[in-house]
C-alpha positions as CSV (number, residue, x, y, z in Angstrom):
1,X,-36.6,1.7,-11.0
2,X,-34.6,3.9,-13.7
3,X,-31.8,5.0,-11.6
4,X,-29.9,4.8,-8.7
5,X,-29.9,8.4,-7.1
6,X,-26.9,9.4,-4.6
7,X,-26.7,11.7,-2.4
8,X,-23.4,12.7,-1.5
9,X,-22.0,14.8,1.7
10,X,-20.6,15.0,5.1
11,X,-22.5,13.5,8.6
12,X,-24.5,17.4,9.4
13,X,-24.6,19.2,6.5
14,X,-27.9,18.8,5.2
15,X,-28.2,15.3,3.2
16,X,-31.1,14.1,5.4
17,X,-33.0,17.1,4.5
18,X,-31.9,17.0,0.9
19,X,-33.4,13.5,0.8
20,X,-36.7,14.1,2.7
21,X,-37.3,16.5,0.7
22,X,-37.1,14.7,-2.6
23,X,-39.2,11.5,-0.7
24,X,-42.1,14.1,-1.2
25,X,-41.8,13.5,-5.2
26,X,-43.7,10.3,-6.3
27,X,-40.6,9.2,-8.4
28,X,-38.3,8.9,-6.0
29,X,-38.5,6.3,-3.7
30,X,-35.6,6.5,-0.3
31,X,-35.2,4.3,3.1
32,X,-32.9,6.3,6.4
33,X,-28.9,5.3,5.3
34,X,-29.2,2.3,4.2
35,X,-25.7,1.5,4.6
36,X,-25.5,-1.5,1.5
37,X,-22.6,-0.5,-0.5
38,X,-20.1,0.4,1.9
39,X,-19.3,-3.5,2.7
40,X,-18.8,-4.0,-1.3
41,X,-17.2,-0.5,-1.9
42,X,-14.2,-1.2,0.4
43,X,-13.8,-5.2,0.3
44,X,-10.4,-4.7,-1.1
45,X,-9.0,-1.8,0.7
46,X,-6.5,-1.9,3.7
47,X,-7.7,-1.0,7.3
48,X,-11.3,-0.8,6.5
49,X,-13.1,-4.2,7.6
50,X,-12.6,-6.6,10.4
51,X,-14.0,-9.8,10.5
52,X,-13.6,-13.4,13.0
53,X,-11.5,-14.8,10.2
54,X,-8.8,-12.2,9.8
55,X,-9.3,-9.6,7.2
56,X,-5.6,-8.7,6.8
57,X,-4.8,-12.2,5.7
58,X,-8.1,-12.2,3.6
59,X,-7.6,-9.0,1.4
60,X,-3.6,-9.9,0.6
61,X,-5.1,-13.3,-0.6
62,X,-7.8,-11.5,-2.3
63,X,-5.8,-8.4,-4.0
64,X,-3.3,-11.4,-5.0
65,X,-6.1,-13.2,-6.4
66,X,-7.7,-10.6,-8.4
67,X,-4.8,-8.5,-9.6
68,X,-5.8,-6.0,-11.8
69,X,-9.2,-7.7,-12.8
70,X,-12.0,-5.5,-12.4
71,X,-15.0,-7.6,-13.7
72,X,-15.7,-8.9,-9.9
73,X,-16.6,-5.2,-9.4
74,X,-18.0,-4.1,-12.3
75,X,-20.2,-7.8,-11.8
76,X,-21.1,-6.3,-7.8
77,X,-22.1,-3.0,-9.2
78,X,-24.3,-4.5,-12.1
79,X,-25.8,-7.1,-9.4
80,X,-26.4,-4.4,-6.5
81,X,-28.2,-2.0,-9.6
82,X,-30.8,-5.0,-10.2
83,X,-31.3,-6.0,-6.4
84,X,-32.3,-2.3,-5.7
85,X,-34.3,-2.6,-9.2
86,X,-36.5,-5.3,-8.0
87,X,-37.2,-4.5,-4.7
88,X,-38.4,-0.9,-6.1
89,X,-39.7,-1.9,-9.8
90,X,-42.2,1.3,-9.5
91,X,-40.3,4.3,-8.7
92,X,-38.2,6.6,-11.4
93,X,-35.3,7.4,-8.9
94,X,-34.1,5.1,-5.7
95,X,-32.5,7.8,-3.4
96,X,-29.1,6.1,-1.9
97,X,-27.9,8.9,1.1
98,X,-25.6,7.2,3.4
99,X,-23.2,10.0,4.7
100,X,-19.8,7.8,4.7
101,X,-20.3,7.0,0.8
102,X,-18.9,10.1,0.6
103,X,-15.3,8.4,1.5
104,X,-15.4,6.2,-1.8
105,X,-17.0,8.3,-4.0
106,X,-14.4,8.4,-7.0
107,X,-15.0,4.3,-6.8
108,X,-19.1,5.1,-6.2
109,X,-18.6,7.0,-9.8
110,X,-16.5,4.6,-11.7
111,X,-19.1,1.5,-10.4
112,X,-22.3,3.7,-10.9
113,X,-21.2,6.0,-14.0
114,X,-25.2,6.3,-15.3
115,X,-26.7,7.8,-12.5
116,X,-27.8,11.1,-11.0
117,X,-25.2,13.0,-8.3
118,X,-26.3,15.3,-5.5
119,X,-23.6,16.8,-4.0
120,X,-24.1,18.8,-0.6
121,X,-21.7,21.8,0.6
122,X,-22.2,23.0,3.9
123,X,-19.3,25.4,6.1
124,X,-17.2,22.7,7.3
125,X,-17.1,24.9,10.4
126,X,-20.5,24.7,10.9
127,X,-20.5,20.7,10.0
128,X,-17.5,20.5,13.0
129,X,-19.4,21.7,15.8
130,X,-22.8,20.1,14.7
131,X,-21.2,16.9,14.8
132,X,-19.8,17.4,18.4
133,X,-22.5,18.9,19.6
134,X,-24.9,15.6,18.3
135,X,-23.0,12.9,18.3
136,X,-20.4,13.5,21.3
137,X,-23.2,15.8,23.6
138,X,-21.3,18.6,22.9
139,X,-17.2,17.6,23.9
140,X,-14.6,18.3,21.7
141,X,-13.6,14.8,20.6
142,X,-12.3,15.5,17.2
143,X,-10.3,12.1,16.8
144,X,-13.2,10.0,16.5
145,X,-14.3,11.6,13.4
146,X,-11.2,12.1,11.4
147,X,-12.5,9.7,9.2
148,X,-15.1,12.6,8.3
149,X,-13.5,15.4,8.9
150,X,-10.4,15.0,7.0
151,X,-10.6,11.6,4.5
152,X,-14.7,13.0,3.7
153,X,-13.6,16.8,3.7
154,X,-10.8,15.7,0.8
155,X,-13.1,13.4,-1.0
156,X,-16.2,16.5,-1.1
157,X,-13.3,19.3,-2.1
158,X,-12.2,16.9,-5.0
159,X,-15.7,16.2,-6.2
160,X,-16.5,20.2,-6.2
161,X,-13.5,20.4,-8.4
162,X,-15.0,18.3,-10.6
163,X,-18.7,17.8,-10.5
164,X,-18.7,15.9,-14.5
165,X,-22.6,16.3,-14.4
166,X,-23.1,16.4,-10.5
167,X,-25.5,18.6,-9.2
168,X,-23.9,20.9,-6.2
169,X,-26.4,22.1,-4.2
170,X,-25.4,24.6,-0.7
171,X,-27.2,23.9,2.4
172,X,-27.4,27.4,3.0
173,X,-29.2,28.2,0.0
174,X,-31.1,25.3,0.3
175,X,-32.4,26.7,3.8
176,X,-32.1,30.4,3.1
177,X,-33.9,30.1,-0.4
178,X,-35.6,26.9,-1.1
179,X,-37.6,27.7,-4.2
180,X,-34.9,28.4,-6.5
181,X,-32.5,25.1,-5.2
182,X,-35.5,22.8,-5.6
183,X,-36.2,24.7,-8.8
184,X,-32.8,23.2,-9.7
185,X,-33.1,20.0,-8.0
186,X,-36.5,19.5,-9.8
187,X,-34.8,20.6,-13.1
188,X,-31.8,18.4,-12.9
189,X,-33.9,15.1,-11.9
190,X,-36.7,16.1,-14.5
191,X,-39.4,15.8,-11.6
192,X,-43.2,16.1,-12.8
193,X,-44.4,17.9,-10.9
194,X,-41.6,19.9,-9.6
195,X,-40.5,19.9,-5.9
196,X,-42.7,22.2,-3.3
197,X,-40.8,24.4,-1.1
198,X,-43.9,25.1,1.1
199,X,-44.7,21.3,1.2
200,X,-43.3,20.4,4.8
201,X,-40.4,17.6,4.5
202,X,-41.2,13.9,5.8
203,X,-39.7,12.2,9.0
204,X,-37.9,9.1,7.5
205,X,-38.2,6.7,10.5
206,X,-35.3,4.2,10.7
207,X,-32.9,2.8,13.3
208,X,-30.1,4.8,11.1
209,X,-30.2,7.9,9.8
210,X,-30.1,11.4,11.4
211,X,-30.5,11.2,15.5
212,X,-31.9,14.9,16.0
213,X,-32.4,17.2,12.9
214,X,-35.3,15.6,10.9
215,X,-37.3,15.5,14.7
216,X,-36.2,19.2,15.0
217,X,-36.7,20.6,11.3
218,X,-40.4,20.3,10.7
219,X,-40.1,22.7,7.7
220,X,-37.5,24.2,5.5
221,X,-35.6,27.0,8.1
222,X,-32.0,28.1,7.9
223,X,-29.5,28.6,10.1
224,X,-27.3,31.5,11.8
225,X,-24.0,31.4,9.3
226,X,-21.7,31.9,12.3
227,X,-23.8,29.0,14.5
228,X,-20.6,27.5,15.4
229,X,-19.1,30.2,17.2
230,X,-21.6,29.2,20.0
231,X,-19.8,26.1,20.1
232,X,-16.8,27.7,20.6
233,X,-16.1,28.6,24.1
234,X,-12.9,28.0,25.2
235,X,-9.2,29.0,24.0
236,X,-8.4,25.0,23.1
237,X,-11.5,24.9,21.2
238,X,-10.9,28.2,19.6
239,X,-7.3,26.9,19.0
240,X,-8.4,23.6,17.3
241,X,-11.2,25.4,14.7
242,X,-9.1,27.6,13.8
243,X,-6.2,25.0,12.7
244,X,-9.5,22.9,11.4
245,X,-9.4,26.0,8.7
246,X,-5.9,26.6,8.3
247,X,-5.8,22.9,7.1
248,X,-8.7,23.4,4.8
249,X,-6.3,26.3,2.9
250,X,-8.1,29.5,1.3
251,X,-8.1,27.9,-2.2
252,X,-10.4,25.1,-1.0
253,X,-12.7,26.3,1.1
254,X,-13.8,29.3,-1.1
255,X,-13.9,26.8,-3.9
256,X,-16.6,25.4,-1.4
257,X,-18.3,28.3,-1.7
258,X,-17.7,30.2,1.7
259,X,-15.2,33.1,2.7
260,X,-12.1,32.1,4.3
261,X,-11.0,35.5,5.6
262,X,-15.0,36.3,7.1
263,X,-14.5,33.5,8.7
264,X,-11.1,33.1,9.7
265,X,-11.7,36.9,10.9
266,X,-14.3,35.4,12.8
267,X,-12.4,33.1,14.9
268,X,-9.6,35.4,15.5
269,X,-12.0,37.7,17.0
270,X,-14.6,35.5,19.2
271,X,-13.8,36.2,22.9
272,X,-13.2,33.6,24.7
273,X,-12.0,33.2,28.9
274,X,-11.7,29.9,29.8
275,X,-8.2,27.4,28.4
276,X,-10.1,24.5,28.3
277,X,-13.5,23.2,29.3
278,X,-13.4,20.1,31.9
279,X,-14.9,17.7,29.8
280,X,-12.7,18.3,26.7
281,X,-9.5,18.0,29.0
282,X,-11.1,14.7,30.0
283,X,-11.4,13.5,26.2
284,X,-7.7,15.2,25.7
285,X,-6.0,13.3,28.0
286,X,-8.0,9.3,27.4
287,X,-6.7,10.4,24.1
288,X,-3.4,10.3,24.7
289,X,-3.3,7.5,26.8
290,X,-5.1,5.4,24.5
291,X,-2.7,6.5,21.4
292,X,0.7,5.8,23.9
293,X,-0.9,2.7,24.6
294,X,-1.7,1.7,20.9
295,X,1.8,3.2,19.4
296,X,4.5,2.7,22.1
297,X,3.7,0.0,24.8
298,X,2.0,-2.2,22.0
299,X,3.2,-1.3,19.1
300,X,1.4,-2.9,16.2
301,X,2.1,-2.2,12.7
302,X,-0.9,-0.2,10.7
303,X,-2.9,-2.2,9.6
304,X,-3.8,-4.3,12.6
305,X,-4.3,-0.3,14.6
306,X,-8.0,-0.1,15.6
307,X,-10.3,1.9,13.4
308,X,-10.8,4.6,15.9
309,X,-7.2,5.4,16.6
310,X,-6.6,5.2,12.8
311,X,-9.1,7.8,12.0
């Protein structure tokens, strides 16, 4: 293996396909999320493991221990480069896509400063309500994926601001006009011979990886730009996308490449009847049990709070 190449994005927004697509090059060798340097990438940050033997206790030891010190990293990163070297000697590029390294990608950078960058952009509108409607059957259950939605939203907007060498690739244009992204793909990894938009992208068969899409998406299509107003079909709903955007700001989600005011138009103007769909005020209220619960009858301090009611 020459390099290690990441692909970086949110959960929906077209990394699967970004990477099935490159498994048809006979460089690049890839595996469904294989989730390995997540457990090394946040071994010294707050809130972010558990363990049987208390992890609070273990990382104020640990930080105390280490201090400053950075070779135990720097020695993780250069062992983790030469595992993934020797279990794929053969192959020019290793394709690493694991959605949530997304949410330590400045660190993924500073450990891995040689290798190749994919970054994927897709309307975090559109990433919203294809993440409800496949991983929650379609309720409005926003809370469980703060951790993507807000810490993974900041961490793609900061890398877009400042690519140093990163490829940024759209999923729209991916989908809309595959020749000419792969043309760029192909250029930026140096692939001999260059990727094939007519070549139908591989299943990658895994007990991670993407639930629904890669069975759907037998070949390169795109998307309705406004798919998530289907989504949309109460006022609550309507309510909570358009704050979703509002949060966002203009500045950075055109610097993502999309048009806040077509958009934000958009949602203003999709009819809606119904306040609230049953199932959503179900999910609404557990909610707000579950956080008095957590905050008021038991209050804990932060970082013993669950992961799912931190994020």
């Amino acid at each position: 293996m020459k390099e290690i190449l990441f692909i970086l994005g949110m959960p929906r927004s077209g990394t699967t396909l970004m990477q099935r697509i490159l498994s048809n090059s006979p460089d690049v060798e890839t595996v469904p999320e294989p989730w390995l340097l997540l457990p090394f990438l946040s071994f010294r940050e707050r809130c972010h493991q558990k363990s049987i033997y208390g992890s609070r206790p273990a990382l104020t030891a640990l930080n105390e221990f280490l201090g400053d010190d950075t070779r135990l990293e720097e020695s993780l990163a250069d062992c983790l480069r030469k595992y993934v070297g020797s279990r794929y000697p053969e192959c020019r590029y290793f394709c690493e896509k694991t959605p949530r390294n997304l949410l330590y990608a400045n660190k993924l950078r500073k450990w891995f400063p040689g290798e190749r960058y994919i970054i994927i952009n897709r309307n975090p509108l559109n990433v919203a309500a294809s993440i409800f409607k496949t991983f929650e059957n379609g309720v409005l259950n926003p809370y469980k994926f703060r951790v993507d939605l807000e810490l993974g939203l900041q961490q793609l907007i900061a890398l877009n601001s400042t690519p140093d060498g990163a490829l940024i690739v759209r999923y729209e244009d991916l989908t809309e006009n595959p020749k000419e992204s792969l043309a760029r793909c192909s250029e930026f990894l140096e692939l001999n011979p260059p990727l094939d938009p007519d070549q139908p992208p591989p299943r990658l068969v895994g007990q991670m990886g993407d639930p629904t899409g890669q069975f759907q998406m037998t070949e390169i299509t795109s998307r309705p730009k406004l798919d998530y107003l289907k989504f949309i079909n109460s006022k609550y709903r309507k309510r909570w996308f358009l704050k979703f955007l509002e949060n966002i700001g203009p500045r950075d989600f055109q610097h993502l490449g999309y048009s806040y005011e077509k958009h934000h138009k958009a949602l203003v103007r999709h009819p809606v009847v119904k306040p609230i769909g049953i199932r959503d005020f179900g999910f609404l209220i557990a909610r707000k049990l579950l956080e008095n619960l957590t905050f008021r009858v038991l209050p804990r301090r932060p970082e013993e709070v669950p992961e799912y009611i931190l994020y």
